[in-house]
The first five atom37 places (N, CA, C, CB, O) and aatype in JSON, in Angstrom:
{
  "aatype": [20, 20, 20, 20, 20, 20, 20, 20, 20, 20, 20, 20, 20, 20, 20, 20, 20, 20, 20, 20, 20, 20, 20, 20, 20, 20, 20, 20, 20, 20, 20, 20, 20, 20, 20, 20, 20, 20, 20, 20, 20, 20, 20, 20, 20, 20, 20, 20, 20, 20, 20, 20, 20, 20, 20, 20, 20, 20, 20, 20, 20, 20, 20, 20, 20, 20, 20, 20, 20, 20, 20, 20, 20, 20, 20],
  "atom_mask": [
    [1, 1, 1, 1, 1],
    [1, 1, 1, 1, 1],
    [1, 1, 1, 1, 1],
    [1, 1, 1, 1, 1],
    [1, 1, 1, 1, 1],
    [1, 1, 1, 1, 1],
    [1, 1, 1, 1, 1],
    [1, 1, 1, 1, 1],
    [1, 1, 1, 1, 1],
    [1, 1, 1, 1, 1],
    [1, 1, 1, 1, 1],
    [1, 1, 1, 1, 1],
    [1, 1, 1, 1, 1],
    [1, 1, 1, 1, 1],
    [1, 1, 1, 1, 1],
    [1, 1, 1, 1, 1],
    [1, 1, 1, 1, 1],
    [1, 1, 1, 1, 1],
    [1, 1, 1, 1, 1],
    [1, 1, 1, 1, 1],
    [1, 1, 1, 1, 1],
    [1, 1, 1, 1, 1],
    [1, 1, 1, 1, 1],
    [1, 1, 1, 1, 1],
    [1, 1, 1, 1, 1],
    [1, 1, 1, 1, 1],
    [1, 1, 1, 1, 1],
    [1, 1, 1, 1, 1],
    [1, 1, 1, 1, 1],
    [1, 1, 1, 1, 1],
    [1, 1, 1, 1, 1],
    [1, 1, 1, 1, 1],
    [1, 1, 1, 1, 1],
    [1, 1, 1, 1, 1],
    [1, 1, 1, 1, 1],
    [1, 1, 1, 1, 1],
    [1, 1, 1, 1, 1],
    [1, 1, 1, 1, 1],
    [1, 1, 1, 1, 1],
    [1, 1, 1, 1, 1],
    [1, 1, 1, 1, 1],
    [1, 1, 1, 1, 1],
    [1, 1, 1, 1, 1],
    [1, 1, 1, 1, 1],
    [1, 1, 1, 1, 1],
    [1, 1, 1, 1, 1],
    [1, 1, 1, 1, 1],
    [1, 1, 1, 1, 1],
    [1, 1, 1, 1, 1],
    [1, 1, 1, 1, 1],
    [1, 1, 1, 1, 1],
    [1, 1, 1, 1, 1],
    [1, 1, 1, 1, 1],
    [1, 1, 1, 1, 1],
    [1, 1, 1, 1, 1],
    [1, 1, 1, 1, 1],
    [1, 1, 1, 1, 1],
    [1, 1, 1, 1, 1],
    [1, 1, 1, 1, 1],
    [1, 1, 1, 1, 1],
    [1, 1, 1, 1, 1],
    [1, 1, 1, 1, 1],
    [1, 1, 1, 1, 1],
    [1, 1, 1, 1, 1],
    [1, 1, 1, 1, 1],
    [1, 1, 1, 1, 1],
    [1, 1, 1, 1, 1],
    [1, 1, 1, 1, 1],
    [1, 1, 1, 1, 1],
    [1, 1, 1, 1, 1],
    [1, 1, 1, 1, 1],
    [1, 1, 1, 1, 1],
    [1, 1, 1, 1, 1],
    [1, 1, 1, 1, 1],
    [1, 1, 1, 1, 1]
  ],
  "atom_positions": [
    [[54.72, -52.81, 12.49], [53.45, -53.28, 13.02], [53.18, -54.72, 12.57], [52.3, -52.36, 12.57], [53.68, -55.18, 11.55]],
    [[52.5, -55.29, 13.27], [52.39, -56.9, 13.3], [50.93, -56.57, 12.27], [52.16, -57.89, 15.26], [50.22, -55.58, 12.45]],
    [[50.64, -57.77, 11.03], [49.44, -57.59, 10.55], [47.94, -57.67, 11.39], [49.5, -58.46, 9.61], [46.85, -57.13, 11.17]],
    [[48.47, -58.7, 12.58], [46.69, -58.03, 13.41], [46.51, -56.47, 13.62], [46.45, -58.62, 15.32], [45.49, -55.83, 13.35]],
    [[47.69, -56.0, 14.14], [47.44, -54.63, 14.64], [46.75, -53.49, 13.19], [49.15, -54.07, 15.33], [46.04, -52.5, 13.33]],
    [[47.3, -54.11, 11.79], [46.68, -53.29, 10.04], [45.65, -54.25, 10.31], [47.74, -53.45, 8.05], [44.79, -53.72, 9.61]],
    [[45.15, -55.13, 10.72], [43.56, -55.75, 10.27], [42.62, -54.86, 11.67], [43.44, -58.13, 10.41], [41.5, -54.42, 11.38]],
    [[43.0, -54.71, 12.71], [42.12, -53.33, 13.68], [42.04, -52.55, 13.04], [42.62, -52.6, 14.92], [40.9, -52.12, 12.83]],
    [[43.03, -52.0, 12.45], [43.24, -50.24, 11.76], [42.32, -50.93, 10.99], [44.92, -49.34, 10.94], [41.3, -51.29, 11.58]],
    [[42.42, -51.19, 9.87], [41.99, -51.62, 8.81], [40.35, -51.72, 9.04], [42.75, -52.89, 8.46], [39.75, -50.76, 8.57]],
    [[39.55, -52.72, 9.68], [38.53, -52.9, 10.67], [37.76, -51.41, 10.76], [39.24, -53.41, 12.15], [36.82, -51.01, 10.07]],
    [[38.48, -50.72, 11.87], [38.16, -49.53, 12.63], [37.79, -48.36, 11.69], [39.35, -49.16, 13.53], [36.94, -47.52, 11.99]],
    [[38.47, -48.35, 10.54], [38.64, -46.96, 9.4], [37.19, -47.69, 8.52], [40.72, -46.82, 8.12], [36.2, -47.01, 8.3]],
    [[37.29, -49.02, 8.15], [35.86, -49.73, 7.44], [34.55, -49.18, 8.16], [35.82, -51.57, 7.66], [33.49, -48.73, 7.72]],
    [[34.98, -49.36, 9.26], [34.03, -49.3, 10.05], [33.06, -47.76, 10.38], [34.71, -49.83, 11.13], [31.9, -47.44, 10.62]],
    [[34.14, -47.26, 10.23], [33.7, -45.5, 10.83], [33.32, -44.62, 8.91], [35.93, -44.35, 12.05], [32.87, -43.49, 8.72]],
    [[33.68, -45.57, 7.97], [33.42, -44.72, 6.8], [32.24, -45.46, 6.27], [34.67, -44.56, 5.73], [31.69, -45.11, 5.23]],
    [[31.78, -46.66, 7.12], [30.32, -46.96, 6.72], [29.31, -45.85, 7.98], [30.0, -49.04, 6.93], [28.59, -44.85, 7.85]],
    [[29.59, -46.36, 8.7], [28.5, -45.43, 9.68], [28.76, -43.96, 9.25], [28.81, -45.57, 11.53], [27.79, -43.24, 9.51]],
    [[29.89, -43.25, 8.63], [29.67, -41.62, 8.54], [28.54, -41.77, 7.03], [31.59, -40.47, 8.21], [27.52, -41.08, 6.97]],
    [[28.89, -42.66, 6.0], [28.18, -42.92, 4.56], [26.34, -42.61, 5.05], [28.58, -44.97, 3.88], [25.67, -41.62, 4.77]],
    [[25.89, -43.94, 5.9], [24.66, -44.17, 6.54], [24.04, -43.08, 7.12], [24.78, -45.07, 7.46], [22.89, -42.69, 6.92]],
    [[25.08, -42.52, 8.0], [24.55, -41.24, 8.81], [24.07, -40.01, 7.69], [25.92, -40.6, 9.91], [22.95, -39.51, 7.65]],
    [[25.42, -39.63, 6.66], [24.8, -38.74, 5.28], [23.84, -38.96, 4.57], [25.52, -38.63, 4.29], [23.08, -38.02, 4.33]],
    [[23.49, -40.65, 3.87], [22.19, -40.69, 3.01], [21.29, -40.81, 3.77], [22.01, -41.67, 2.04], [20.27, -40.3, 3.31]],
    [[21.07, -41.53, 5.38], [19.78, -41.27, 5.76], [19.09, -39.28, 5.81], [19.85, -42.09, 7.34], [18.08, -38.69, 5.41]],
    [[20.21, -38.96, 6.47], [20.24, -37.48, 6.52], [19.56, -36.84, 5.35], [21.65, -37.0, 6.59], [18.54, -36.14, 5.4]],
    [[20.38, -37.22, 4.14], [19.8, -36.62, 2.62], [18.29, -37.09, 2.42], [20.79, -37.29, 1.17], [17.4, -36.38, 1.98]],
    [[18.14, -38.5, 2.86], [16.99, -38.98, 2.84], [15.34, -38.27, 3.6], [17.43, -40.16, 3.35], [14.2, -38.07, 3.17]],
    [[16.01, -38.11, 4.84], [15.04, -37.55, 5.83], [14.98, -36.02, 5.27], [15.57, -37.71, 7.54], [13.93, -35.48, 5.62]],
    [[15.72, -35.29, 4.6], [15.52, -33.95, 4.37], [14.79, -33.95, 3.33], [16.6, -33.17, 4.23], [13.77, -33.28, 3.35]],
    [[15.24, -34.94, 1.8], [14.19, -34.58, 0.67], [12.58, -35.39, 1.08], [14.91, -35.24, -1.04], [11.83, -35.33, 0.1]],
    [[12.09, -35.94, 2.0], [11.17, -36.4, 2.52], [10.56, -35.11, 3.27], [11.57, -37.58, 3.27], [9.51, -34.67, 2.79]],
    [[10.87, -34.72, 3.95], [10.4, -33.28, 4.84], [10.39, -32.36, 3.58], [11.68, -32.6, 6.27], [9.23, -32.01, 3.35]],
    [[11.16, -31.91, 2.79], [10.77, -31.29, 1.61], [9.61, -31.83, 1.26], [11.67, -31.36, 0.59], [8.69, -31.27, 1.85]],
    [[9.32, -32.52, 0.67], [8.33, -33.63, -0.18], [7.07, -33.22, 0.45], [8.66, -35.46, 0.04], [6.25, -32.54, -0.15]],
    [[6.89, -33.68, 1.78], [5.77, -33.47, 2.44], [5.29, -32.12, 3.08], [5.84, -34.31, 3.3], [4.18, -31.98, 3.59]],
    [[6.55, -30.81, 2.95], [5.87, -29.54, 2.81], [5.13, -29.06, 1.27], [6.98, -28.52, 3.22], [4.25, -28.29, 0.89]],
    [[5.87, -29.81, 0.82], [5.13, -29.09, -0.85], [4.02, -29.66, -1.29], [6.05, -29.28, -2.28], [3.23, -29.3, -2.17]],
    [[4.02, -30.8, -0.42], [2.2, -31.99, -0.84], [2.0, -32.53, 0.35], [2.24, -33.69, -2.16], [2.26, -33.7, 0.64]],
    [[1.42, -31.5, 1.26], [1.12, -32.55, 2.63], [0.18, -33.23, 2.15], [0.62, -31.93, 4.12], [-0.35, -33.47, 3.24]],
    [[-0.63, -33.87, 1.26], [-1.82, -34.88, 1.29], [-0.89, -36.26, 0.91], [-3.26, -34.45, 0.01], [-1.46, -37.35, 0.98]],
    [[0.58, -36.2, 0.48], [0.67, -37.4, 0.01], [2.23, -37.85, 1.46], [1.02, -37.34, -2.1], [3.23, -38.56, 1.36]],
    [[1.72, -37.06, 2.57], [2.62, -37.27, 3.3], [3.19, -38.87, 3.7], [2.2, -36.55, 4.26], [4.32, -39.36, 3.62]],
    [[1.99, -39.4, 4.13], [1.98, -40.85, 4.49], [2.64, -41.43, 3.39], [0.57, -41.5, 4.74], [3.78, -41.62, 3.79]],
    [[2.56, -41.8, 2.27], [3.0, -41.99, 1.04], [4.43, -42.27, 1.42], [2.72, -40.83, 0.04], [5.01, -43.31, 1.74]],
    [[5.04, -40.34, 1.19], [6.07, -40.21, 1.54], [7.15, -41.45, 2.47], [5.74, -39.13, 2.07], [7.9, -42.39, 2.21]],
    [[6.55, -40.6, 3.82], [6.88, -41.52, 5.16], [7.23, -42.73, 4.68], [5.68, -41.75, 6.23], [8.44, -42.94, 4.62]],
    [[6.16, -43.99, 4.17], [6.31, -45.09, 3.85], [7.49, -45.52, 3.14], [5.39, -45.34, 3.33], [8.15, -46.55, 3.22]],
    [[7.6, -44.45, 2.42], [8.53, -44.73, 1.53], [10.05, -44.49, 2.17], [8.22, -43.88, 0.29], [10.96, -45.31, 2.04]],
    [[10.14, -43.31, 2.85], [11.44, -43.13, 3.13], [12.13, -44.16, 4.38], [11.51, -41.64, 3.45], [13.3, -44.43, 4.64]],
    [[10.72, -44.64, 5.08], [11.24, -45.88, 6.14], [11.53, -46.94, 5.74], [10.42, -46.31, 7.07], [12.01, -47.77, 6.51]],
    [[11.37, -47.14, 4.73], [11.74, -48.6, 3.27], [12.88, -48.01, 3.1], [10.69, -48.82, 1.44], [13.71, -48.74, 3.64]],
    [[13.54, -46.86, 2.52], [14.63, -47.1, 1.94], [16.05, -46.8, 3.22], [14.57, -46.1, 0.52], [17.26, -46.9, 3.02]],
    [[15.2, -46.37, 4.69], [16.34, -46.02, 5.81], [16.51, -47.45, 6.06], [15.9, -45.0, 7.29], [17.56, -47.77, 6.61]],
    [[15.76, -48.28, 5.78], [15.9, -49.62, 6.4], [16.66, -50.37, 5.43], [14.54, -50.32, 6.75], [17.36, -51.15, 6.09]],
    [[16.88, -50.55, 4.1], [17.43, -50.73, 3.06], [19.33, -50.19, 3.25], [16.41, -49.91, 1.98], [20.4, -50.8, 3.16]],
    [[19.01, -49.0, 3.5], [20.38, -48.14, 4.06], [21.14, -48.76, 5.23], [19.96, -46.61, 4.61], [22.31, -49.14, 5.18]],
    [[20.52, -48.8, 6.04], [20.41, -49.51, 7.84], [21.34, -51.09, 7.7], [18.13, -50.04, 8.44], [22.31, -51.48, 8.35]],
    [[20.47, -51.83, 6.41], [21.06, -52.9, 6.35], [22.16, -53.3, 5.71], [20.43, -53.46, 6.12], [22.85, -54.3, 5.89]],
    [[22.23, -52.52, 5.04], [23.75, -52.93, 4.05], [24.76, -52.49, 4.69], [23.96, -52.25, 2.52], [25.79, -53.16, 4.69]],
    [[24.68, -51.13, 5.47], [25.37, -50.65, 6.81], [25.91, -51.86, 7.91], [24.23, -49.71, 7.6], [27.06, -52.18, 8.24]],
    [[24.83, -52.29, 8.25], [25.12, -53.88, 9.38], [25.44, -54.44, 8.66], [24.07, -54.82, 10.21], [26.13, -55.26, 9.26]],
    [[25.49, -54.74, 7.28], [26.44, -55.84, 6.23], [28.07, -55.3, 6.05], [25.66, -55.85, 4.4], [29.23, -55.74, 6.02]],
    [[27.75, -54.77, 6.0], [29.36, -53.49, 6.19], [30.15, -53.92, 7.35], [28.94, -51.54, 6.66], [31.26, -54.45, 7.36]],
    [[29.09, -53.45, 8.72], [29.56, -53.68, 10.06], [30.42, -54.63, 10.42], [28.67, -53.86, 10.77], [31.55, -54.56, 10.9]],
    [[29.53, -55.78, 10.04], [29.77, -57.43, 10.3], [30.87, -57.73, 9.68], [28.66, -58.45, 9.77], [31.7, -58.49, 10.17]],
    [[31.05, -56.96, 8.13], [32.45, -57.47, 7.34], [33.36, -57.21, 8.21], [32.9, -56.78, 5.94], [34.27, -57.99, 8.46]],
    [[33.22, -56.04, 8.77], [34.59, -55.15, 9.16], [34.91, -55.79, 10.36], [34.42, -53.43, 9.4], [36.04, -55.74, 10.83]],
    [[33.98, -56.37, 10.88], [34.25, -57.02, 12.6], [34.57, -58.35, 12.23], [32.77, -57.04, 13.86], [35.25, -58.71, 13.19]],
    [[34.51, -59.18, 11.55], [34.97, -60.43, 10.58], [36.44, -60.02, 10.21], [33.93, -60.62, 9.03], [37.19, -60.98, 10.36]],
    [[37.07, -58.92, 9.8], [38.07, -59.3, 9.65], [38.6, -58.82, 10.22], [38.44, -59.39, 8.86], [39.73, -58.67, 9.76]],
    [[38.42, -58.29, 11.35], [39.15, -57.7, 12.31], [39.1, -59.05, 13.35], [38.48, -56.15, 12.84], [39.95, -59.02, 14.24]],
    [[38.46, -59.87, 13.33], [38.94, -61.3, 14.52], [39.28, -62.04, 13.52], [37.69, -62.23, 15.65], [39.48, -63.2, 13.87]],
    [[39.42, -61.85, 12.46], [40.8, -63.11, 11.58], [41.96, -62.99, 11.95], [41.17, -63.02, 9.94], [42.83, -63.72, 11.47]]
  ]
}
């Protein structure tokens, strides 16, 4: 194999083990939040606030991930 064809692979596998990572902690995220807010619905909003701060936190280092992996996949 020619090294562009290991920098796709390479790329493609970066790529798919950030988005499966993102997809699990938001997941873990959104579940202990729905926990949270059955056991104290008064501090639901709270909650909420909080867990859309840290999906977005998650979200972004994910698109920092993304971008690496598509960066070196057009080198």
């Amino acid at each position: 194999m020619e090294a562009t064809a290991f920098a796709y692979l390479a790329a493609g596998i970066g790529a798919a083990m950030t988005v499966i990572g993102a997809g699990l902690g938001i997941g873990k995220l959104a579940a202990a939040a729905m926990e949270a807010s059955g056991r104290q619905p008064e501090v639901a909003g709270q909650v909420r606030t909080s867990m859309l701060i840290a999906a977005a936190l998650i979200e972004g280092a994910t698109f920092f991930a993304l971008v690496i992996c598509i960066l070196l996949a057009i080198k």
